[in-house]
GUVOKOL-529993 format. One record per residue (C-alpha): residue in one letter; residue number from 1; z, x, y. Coordinates in steps of 0.5 Angstrom, whole numbers, padded with zeros to 4 digits. Example, Ala and Ser with C-alpha at 12.3 -4.5 7.8 and 13.67 -1.06 7.14 Angstrom:
a / 1 / 0016 / 0025 / -0009 .
s / 2 / 0014 / 0027 / -0002 .
//
This chain:
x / 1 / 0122 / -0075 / -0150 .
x / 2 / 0125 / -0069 / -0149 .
x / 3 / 0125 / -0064 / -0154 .
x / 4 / 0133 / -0062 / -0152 .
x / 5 / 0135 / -0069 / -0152 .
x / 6 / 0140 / -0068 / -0158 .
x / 7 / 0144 / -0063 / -0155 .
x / 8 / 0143 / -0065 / -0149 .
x / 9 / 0148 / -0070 / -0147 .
x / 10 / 0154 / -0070 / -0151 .
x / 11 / 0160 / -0075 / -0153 .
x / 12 / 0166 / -0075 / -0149 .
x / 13 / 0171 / -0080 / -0146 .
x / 14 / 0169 / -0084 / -0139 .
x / 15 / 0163 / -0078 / -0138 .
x / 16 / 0168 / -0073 / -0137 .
x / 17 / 0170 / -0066 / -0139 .
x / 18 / 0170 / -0064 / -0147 .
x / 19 / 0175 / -0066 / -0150 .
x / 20 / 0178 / -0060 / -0154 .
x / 21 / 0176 / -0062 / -0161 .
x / 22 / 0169 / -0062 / -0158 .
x / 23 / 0166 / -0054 / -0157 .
x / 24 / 0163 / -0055 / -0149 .
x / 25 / 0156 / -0053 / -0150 .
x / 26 / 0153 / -0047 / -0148 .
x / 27 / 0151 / -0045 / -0141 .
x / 28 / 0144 / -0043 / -0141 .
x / 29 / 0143 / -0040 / -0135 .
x / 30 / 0146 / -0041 / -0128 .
x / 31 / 0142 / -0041 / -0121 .
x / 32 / 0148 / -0039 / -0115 .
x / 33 / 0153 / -0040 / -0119 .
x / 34 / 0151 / -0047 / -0122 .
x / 35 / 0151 / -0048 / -0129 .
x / 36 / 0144 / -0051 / -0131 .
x / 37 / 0139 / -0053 / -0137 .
x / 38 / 0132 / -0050 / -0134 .
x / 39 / 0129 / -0053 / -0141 .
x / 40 / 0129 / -0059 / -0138 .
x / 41 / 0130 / -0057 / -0130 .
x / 42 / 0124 / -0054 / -0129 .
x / 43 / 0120 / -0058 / -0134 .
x / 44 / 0116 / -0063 / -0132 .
x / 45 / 0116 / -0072 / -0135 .
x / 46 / 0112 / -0067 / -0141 .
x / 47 / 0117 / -0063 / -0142 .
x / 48 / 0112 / -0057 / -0139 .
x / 49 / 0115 / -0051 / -0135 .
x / 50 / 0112 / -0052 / -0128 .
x / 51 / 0113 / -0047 / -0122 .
x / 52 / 0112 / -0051 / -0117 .
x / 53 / 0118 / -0056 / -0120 .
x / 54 / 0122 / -0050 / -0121 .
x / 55 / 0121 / -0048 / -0113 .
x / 56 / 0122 / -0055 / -0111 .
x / 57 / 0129 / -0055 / -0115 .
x / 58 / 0131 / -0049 / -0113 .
x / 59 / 0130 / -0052 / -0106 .
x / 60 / 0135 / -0057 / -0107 .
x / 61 / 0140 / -0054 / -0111 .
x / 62 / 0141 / -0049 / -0106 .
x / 63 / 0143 / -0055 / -0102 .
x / 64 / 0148 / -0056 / -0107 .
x / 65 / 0153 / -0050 / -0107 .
x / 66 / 0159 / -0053 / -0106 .
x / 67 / 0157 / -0056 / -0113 .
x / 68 / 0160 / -0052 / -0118 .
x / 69 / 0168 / -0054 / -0117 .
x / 70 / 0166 / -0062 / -0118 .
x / 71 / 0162 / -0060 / -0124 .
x / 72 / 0167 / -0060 / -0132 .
x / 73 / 0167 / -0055 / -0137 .
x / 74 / 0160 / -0055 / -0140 .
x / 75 / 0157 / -0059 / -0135 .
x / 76 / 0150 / -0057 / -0133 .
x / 77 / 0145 / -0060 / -0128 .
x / 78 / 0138 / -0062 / -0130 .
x / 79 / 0135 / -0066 / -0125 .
x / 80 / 0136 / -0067 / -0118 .
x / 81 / 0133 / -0071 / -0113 .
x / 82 / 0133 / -0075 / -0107 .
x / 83 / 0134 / -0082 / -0105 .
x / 84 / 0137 / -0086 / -0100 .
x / 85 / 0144 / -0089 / -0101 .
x / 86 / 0146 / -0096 / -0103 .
x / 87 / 0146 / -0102 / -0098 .
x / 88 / 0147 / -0108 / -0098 .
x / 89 / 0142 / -0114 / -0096 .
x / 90 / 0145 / -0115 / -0089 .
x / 91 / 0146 / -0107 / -0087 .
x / 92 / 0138 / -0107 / -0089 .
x / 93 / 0137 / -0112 / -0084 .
x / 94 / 0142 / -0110 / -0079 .
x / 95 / 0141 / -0103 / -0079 .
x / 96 / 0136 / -0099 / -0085 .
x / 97 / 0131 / -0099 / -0080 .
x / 98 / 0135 / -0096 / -0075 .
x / 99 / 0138 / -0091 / -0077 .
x / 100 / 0136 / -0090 / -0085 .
x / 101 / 0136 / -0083 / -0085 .
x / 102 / 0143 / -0083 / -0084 .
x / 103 / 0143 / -0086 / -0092 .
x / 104 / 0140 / -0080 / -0094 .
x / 105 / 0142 / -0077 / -0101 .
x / 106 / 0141 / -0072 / -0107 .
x / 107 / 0142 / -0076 / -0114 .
x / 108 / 0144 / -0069 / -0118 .
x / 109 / 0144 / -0071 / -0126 .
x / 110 / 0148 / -0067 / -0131 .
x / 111 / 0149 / -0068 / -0138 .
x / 112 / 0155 / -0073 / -0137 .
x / 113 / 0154 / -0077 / -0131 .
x / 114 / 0150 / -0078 / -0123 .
x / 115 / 0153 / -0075 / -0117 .
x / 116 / 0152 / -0078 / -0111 .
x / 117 / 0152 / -0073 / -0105 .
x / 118 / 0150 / -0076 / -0098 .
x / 119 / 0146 / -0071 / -0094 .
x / 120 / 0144 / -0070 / -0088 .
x / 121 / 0137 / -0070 / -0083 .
x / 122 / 0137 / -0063 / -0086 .
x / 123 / 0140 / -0064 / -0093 .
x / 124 / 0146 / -0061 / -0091 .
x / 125 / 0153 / -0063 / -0094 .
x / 126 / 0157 / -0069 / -0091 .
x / 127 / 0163 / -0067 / -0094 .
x / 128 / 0162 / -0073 / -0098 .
x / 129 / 0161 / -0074 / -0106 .
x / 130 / 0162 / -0080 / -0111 .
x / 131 / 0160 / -0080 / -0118 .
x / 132 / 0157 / -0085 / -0123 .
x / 133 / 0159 / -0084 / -0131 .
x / 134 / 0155 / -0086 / -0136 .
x / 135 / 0160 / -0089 / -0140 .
x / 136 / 0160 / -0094 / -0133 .
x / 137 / 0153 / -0097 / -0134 .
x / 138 / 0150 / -0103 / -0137 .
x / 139 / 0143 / -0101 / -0135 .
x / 140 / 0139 / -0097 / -0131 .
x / 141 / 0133 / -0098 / -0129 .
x / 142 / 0127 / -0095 / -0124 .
x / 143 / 0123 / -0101 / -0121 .
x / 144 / 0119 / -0099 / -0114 .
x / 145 / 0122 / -0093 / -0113 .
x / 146 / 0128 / -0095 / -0114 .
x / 147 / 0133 / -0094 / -0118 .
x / 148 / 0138 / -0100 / -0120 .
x / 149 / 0145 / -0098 / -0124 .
x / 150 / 0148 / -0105 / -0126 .
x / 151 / 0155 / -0102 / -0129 .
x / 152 / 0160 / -0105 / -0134 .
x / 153 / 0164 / -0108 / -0128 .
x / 154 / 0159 / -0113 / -0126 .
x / 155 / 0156 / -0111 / -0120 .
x / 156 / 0149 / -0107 / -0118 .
x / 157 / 0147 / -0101 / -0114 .
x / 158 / 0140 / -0100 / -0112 .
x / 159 / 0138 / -0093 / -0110 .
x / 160 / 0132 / -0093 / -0106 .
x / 161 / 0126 / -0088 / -0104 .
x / 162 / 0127 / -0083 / -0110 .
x / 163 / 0123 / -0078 / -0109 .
x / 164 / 0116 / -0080 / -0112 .
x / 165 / 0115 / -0072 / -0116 .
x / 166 / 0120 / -0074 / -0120 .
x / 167 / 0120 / -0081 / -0121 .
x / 168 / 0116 / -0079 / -0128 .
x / 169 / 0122 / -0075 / -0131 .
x / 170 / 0127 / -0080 / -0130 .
x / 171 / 0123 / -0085 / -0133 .
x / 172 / 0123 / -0080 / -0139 .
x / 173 / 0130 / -0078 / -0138 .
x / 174 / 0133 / -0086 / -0138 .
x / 175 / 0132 / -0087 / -0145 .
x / 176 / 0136 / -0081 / -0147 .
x / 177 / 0142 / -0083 / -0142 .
x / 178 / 0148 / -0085 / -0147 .
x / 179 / 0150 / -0091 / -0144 .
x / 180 / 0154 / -0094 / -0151 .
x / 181 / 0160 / -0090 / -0149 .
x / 182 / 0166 / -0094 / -0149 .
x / 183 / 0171 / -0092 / -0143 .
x / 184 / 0178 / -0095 / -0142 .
x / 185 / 0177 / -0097 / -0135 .
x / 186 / 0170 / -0099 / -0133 .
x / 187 / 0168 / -0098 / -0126 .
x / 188 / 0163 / -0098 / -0121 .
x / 189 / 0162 / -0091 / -0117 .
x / 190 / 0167 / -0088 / -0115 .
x / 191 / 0168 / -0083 / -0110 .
x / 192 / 0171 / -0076 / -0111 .
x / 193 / 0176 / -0073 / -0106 .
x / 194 / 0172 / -0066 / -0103 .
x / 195 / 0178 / -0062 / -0103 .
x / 196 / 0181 / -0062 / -0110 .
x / 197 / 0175 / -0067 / -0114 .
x / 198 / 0181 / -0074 / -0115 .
x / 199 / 0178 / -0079 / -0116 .
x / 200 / 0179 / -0084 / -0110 .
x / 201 / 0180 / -0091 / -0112 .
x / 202 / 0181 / -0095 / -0107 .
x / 203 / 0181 / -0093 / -0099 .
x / 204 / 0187 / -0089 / -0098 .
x / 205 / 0189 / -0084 / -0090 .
x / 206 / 0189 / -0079 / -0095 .
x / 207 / 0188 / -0075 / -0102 .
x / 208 / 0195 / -0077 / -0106 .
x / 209 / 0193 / -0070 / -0109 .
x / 210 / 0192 / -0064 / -0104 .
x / 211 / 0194 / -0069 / -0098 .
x / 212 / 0186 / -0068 / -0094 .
x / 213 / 0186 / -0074 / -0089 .
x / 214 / 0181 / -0078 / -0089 .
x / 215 / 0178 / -0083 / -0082 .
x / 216 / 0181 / -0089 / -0081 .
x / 217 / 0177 / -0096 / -0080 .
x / 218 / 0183 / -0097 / -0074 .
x / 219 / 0181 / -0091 / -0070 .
x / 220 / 0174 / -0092 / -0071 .
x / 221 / 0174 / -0099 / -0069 .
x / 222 / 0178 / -0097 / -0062 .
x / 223 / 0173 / -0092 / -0061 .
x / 224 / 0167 / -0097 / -0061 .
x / 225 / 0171 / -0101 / -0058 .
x / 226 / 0173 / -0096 / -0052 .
x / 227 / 0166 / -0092 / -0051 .
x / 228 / 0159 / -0094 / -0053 .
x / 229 / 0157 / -0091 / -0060 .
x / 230 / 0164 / -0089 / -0059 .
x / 231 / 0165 / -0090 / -0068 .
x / 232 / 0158 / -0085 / -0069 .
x / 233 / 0162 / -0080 / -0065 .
x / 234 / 0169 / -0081 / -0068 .
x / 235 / 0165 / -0080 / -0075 .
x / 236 / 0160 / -0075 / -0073 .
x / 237 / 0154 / -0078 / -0073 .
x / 238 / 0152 / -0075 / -0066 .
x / 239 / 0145 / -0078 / -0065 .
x / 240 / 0147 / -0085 / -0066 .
x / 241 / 0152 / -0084 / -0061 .
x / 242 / 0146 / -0082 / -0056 .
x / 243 / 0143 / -0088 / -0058 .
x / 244 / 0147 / -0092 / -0056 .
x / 245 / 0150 / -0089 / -0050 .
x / 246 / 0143 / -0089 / -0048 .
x / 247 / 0142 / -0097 / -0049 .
x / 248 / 0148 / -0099 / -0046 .
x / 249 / 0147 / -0095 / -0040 .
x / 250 / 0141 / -0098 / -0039 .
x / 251 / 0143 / -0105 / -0040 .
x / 252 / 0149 / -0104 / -0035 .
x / 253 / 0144 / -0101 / -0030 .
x / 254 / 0140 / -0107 / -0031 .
x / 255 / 0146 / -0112 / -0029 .
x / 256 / 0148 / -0107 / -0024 .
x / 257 / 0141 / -0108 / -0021 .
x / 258 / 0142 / -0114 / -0021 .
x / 259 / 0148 / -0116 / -0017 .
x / 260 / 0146 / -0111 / -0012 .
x / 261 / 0139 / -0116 / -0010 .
x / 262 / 0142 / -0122 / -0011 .
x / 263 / 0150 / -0122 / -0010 .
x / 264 / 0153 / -0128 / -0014 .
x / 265 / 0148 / -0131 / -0016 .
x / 266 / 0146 / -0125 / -0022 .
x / 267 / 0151 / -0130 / -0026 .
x / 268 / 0146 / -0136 / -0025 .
x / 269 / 0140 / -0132 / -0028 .
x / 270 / 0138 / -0130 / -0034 .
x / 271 / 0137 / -0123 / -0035 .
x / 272 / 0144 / -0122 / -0033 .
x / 273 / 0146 / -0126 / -0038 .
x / 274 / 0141 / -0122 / -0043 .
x / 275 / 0144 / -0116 / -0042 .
x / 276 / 0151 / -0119 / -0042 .
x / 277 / 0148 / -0120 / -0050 .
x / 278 / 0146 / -0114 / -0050 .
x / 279 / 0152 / -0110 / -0050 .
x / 280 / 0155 / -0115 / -0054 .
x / 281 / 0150 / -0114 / -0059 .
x / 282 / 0150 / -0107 / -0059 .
x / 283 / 0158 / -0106 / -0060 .
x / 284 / 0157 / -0111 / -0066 .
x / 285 / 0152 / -0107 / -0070 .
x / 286 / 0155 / -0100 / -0068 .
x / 287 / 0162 / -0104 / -0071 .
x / 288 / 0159 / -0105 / -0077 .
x / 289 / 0154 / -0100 / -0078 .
x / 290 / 0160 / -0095 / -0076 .
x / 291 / 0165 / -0100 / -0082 .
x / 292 / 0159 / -0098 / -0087 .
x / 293 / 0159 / -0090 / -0087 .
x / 294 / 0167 / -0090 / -0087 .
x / 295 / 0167 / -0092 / -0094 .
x / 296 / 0164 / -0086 / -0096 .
x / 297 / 0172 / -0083 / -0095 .
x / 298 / 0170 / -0077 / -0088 .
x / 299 / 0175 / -0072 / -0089 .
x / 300 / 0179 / -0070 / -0082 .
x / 301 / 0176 / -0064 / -0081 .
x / 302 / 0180 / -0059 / -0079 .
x / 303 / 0179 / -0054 / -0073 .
x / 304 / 0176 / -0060 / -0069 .
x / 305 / 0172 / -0059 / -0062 .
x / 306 / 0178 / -0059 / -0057 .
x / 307 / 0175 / -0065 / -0053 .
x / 308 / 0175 / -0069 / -0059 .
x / 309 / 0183 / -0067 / -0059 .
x / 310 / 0185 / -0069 / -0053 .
x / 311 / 0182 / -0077 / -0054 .
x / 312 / 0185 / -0077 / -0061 .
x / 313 / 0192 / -0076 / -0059 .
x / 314 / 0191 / -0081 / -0053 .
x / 315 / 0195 / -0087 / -0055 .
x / 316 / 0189 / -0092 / -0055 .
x / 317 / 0188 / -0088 / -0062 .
x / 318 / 0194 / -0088 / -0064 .
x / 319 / 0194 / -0094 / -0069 .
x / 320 / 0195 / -0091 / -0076 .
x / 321 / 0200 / -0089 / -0080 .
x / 322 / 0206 / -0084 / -0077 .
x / 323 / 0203 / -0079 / -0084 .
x / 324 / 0196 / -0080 / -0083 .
x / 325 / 0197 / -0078 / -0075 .
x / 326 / 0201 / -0073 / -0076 .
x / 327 / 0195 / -0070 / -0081 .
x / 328 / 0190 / -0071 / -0077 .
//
């Protein structure tokens, strides 16, 4: 067990920020301005300073700057680690294999809760960020490389992929988690709004708080519709969209060709009909893939490219809430 594992974690209502009969613990170092406990940070699953685990910590963490207004008072980081984002079993057999690296995140541990933050190729922040409390867990376990989080609110998440360096010292790390804090309203990960840290319940156009505007399902759908991979462009996932625009090209070209050297007859041959299923199948998976990563609550940026722009304020687009267009 750690060595600082008494007045590591400390009890607070829904693992949130001390309450005032509670003195905050004290911040023993910070690293660009996060608050950190090295002790346990850059120890190994012994609890043996290592350089190299310090270097690949800072590494990370200077990923994480945008950090430290989502952070509580008297909360601090002690282990960061990679890992993929949950999906389920149908998003695993439709599109893991595809496009995995969009599910990449960092799981940033601090002493009253796990921050999920989604990352891109280079680990750069999404603008996205959920949290899990653990007053909000049942049990938590690392199986395979995975980590499974069963919450009190009757549902599971699996963490796949965490990064194998650091896999003993969650192990050591998961005995210590204060898992029988009792919350008043258990739930499951929930997602924090990137401007002013609400917590997001439900999906919703916009921050109830701050008013930030977040993407809507009706106009990615429209664009997915409208464009190949169109949904990707709308969430800024441009690879995607580049694959896709690629394969549907391709398939158009084939039918195209086709009609050109055989008329009217095309309809009755089979690759005609294979490439009709083709971009059926293509727009189908973009749709649903497109669906998944919306719930991850992506703001509107402001400041947009000017094309962008344009597509927004055509009336094809124009579907959602006179509030939420207006923001956008």
């Amino acid at each position: 067990m750690l060595t600082t594992t008494d007045d590591l974690f400390l009890p607070s209502e829904a693992a949130g920020p001390p309450t005032a009969d509670l003195p905050a613990p004290i911040i023993r170092e910070r690293i660009f301005g996060i608050p950190v406990d090295p002790e346990v940070l850059f120890a190994d699953a012994h609890n043996v300073y290592r350089a190299r685990i310090e270097k690949r910590q800072r590494q990370l963490i200077v990923k994480l700057a945008f950090i430290r207004s989502f952070l509580h008072p008297g909360e601090r980081v002690i282990l960061i680690t990679t890992a993929f984002s949950p999906l389920r079993l149908a998003e695993q057999l439709l599109t893991a294999g595809l496009f995995l690296e969009l599910e990449r995140a960092l799981l940033v541990w601090t002493n009253y809760r796990i921050l999920h933050v989604p990352v891109g190729r280079h680990k750069h922040y999404r603008h996205a960020i959920a949290q899990i409390r653990y007053g909000d867990i049942k049990a938590i376990r690392l199986r395979r490389g995975a980590l499974e989080v069963d919450y009190k609110k009757g549902t599971t998440e699996i963490f796949k992929a965490v990064d194998f360096a650091e896999r003993p010292k969650i192990r050591q790390l998961l005995p210590a988690l204060p898992l029988t804090q009792k919350v008043r309203t258990p739930s499951a990960r929930t997602h924090l709004c990137p401007r002013c840290t609400r917590s997001l319940i439900k999906p919703v156009p916009s921050c109830k708080k701050c008013g930030l505007v977040f993407k809507t399902k009706t106009r990615m759908r429209a664009a997915t519709l409208l464009s190949p991979g169109g949904g990707y462009l709308y969430l800024r996932h441009r690879r995607p969209f580049a694959y896709f625009t690629s394969a549907e090209a391709i398939a158009v070209s084939t039918g195209a060709l086709l009609f050109v050297n055989q008329g009217q007859m095309a309809w009755a041959s089979g690759p005609t009909w294979m490439a009709l299923a083709a971009l059926v199948l293509l727009r189908a998976l973009a749709w649903f893939h497109a669906t998944h990563l919306l719930n991850e609550f992506v703001p509107c940026r402001e400041g947009q490219h000017p094309v962008i722009k344009k597509l927004a304020k055509l009336s094809w687009l124009r579907f959602g809430p006179r509030k939420t267009r207006a923001a956008a």
